[in-house]
C-alpha positions as CSV (number, residue, x, y, z in Angstrom):
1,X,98.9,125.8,220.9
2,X,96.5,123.8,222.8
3,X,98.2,124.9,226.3
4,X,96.6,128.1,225.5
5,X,93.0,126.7,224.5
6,X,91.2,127.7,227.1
7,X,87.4,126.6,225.2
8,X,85.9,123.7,227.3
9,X,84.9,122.3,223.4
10,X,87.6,120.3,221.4
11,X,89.6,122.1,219.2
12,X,89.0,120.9,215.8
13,X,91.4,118.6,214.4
14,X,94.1,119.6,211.3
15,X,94.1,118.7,207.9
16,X,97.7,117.1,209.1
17,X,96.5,114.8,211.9
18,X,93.6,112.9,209.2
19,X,94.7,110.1,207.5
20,X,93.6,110.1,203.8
21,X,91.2,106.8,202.9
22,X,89.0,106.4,200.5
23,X,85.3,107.7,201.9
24,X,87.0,111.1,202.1
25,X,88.1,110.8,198.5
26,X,84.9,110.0,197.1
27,X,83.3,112.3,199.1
28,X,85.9,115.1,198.2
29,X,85.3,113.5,194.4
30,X,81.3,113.3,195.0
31,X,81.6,117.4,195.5
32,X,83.4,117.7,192.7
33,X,81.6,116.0,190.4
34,X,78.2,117.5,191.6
35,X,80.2,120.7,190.7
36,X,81.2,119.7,187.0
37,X,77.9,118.4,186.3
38,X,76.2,121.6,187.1
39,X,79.0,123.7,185.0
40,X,78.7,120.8,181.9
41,X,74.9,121.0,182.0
42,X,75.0,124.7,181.3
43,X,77.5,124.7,178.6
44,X,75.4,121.9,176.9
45,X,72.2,123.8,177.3
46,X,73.9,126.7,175.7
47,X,75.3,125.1,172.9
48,X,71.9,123.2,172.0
49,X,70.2,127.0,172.1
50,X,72.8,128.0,170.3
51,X,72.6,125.0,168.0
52,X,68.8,125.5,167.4
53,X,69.7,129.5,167.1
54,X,72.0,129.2,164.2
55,X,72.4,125.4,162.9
56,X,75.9,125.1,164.2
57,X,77.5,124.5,167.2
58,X,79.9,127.3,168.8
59,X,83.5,126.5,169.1
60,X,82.9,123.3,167.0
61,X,86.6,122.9,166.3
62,X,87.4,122.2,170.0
63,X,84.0,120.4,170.2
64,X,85.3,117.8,167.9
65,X,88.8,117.9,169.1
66,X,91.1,115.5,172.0
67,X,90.0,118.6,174.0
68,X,86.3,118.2,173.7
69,X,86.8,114.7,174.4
70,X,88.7,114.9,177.9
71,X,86.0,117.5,178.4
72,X,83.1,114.7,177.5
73,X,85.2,112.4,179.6
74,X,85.2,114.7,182.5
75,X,81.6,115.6,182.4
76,X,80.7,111.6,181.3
77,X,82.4,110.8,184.6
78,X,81.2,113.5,186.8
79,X,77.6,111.7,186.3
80,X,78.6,108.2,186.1
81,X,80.3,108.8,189.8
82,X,77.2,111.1,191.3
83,X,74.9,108.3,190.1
84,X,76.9,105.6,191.6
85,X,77.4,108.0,194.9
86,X,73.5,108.5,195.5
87,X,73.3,104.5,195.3
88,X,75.9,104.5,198.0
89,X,73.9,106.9,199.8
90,X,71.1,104.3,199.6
91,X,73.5,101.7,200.9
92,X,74.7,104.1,204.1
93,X,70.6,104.8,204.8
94,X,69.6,101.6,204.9
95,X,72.6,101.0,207.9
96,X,75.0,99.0,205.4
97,X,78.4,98.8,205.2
98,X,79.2,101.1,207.8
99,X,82.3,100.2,209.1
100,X,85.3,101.4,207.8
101,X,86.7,98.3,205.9
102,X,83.2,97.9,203.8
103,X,83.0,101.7,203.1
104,X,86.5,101.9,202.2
105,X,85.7,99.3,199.7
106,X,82.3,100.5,198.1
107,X,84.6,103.6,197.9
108,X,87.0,102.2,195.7
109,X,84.2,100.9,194.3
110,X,82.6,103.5,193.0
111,X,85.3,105.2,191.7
112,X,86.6,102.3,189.6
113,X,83.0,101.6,187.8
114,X,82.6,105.0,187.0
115,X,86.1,105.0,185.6
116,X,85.3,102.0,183.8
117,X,81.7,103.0,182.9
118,X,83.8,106.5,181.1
119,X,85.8,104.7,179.1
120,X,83.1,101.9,177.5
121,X,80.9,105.4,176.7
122,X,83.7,106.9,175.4
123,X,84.6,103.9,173.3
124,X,81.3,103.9,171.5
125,X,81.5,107.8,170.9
126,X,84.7,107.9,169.4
């Protein structure tokens, strides 16, 4: 294939030549997350309307239920980790841990806290 790239520009590299590390992931997981807040936000504004509408909440049965609470867990997580994500954003503008070995690290980072920080709020809720 590249015998016959004839562009003077590089041809943009393959999903198969990166290596996975840990910045991609939690940037990958920073889209993500961004994503399910947006979507969890909505439902949550619906369901107060609704709330204030009628006095109960719709679909209070799966509310209430394991489901509701790996959805709580999902959405608890989702802004735990964007939080944490815009303070490594901070970090990167104020020219810290830049190279690779730091930011691999404040990756893991964040991802483990907001793991962490899930499960103590969803400790106290259950």
């Amino acid at each position: 294939m590249s015998a016959q790239w004839n562009d003077k520009r590089p041809m943009a590299p393959h999903l198969q030549i990166w290596k996975w590390h840990p910045a991609m992931l939690s940037s990958i997981l920073h889209r993500v997350s961004s994503i399910v807040a947006y979507i969890g936000l909505i439902i949550v504004s619906f369901g107060i309307f609704y709330l204030s509408l009628k006095g109960s909440l719709p679909l209070e049965f799966i509310v209430f239920s394991p489901v509701g609470l790996v959805g709580f867990g999902i959405f608890i997580f989702s802004f735990m980790f964007m939080a944490l994500a815009q303070v490594r954003h901070a970090i990167w503008d104020k020219g810290f841990m830049m190279d690779p070995i730091k930011n691999n690290i404040l990756s893991y980072l964040i991802i483990i806290i907001s793991v962490i920080w899930t499960f103590c709020i969803l400790s106290m809720s259950v």
